[in-house]
C-alpha positions, -999 to 999 in steps of 0.1 A, spaced: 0 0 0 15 36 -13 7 61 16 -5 96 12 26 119 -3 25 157 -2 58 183 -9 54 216 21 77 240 7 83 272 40 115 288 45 106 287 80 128 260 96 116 253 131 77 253 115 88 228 88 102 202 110 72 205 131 48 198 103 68 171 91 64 154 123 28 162 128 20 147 90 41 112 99 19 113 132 -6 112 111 5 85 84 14 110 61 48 105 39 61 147 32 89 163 18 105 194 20 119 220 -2 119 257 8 119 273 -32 95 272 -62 124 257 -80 130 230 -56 90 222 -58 88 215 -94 121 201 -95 103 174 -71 73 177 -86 96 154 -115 113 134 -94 87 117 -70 52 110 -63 28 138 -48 -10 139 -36 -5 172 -21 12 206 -21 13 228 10 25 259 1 38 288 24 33 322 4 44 342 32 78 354 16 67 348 -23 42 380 -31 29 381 -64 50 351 -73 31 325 -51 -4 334 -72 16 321 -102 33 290 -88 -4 280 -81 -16 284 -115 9 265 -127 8 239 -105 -31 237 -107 -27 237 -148 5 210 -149 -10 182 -124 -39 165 -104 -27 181 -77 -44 193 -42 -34 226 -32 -32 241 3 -19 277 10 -6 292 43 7 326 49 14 353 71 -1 381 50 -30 359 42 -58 383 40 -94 376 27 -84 393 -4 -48 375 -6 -71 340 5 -99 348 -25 -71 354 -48 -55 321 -37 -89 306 -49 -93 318 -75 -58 309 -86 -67 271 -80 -62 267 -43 -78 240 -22 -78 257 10 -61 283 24 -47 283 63 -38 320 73 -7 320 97 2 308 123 -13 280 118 -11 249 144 6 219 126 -18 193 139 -42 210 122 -23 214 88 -24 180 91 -57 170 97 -67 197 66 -42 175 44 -58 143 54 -91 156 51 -85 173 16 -71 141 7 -103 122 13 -124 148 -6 -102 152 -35 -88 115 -39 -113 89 -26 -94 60 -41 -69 65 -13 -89 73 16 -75 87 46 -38 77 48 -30 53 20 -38 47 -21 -43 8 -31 -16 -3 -56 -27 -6 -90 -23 -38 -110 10 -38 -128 15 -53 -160 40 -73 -177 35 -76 -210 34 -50 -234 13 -20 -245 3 -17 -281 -14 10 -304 -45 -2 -326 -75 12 -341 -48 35 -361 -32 44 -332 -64 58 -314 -65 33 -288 -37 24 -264 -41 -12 -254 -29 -28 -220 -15 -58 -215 -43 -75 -195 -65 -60 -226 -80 -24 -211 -86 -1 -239 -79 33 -238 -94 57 -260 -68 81 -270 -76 118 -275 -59 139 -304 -31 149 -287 -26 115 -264 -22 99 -294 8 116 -312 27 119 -274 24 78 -268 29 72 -307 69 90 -302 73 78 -267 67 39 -280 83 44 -309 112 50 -282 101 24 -259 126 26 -231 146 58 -240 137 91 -228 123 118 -246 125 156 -241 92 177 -236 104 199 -258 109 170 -284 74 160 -284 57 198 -279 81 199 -316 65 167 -327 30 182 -320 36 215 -341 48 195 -371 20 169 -367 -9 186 -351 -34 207 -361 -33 247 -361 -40 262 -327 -34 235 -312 -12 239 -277 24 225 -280 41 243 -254 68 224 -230 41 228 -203 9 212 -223 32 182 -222 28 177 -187 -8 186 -184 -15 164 -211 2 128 -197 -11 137 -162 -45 136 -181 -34 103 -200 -21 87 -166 -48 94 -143 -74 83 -177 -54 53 -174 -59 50 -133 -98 54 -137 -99 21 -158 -77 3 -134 -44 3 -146 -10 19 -144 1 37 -174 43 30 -177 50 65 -187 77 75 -166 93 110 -157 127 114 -161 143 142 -142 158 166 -161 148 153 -196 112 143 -201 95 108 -208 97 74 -213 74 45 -218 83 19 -203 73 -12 -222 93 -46 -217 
């Protein structure tokens, strides 16, 4: 069983350690990182329900890291600040935020927000911990003209426009890792006009494609690869 993951990303030490221990106490697995940079850069690297993120030192910056983080993943959202007020929280909102916890806010009951956001937001995991999905061993295969992605245990997913062209160049390099800004090129040269292609889409669009995948019960092999973008992993 994979247990509830969230990122909390303060610059204040002695608060971060306390809500680290408060979310274990509570069954939670969190990681730090105290800069936008360091977020996303973990936002690659590791698995993530939830982002808590302190605002306090970030101004107009932190209404932009939650857009983009509401527009590149499935992920909840939950704000904290010192200068949180209502118009700073509405604006938080508005931006994409779950919740928003003005400062100082007691850890224990950061933590019980997380786990309660968690069971609102993600009911497959509950309160503490997601159920492992089937994994499968043989391969995955494109059909229908390449507008249906087929698992090995014989799911079908229907693939939209886009899907379709980023699985199509990541199986064609089954096992090798392909840049985002490889494949936002690939969708330009293949793709119809207006359609996005930006490095960023990329990521929207395979966080659409996994969790499309998780809804009909299987895990879809597309890995991220720090630093460098994709790869499907098919034996």
């Amino acid at each position: 069983m994979k247990q509830l993951s969230i990122l909390l990303m303060t610059t204040d030490e002695p608060y971060r350690q306390r809500a680290l221990t408060a979310m274990e106490q509570a069954g939670v697995v969190a990681r730090e990182c105290t800069t936008p940079l360091e977020l996303f850069g973990l936002l690659e690297e590791v698995d993530c329900h939830i982002v808590v993120l302190d605002l306090s030192e970030l101004g107009e910056l932190g209404y932009a890291v939650i857009t983009r983080l509401r527009g590149a993943a499935d992920l909840g959202i939950i704000v904290t600040g010192a200068q949180l007020t209502l118009e700073a929280r509405l604006r938080c909102l508005q931006s994409g935020a779950d919740a928003c916890l003005p400062s100082p806010v007691d850890e224990r009951e950061l933590a019980c927000v997380t786990v309660a956001l968690a069971r609102r937001l993600l009911p497959t995991i509950g309160a503490h911990v997601e159920p492992d999905l089937p994994t499968d061993t043989g391969r995955w295969e494109l059909r229908d003209q390449d507008w249906t992605l087929i698992a090995p245990a014989g799911v079908h997913l229907s693939l939209s426009a886009n899907e379709r062209l980023i699985v199509r160049a990541l199986l064609d390099l089954s096992g090798r890792s392909i840049g985002r800004a490889d494949l936002a090129a690939q969708l330009a040269s293949e793709g119809e006009a207006g359609r996005t292609t930006g490095a960023r889409s990329i990521d929207v669009i395979i966080s659409r494609l996994r969790r499309k995948a998780e809804l009909a019960g299987v895990t879809l092999p597309i890995r991220t690869v720090y630093g460098s973008g994709y790869l499907f992993a098919n034996p």
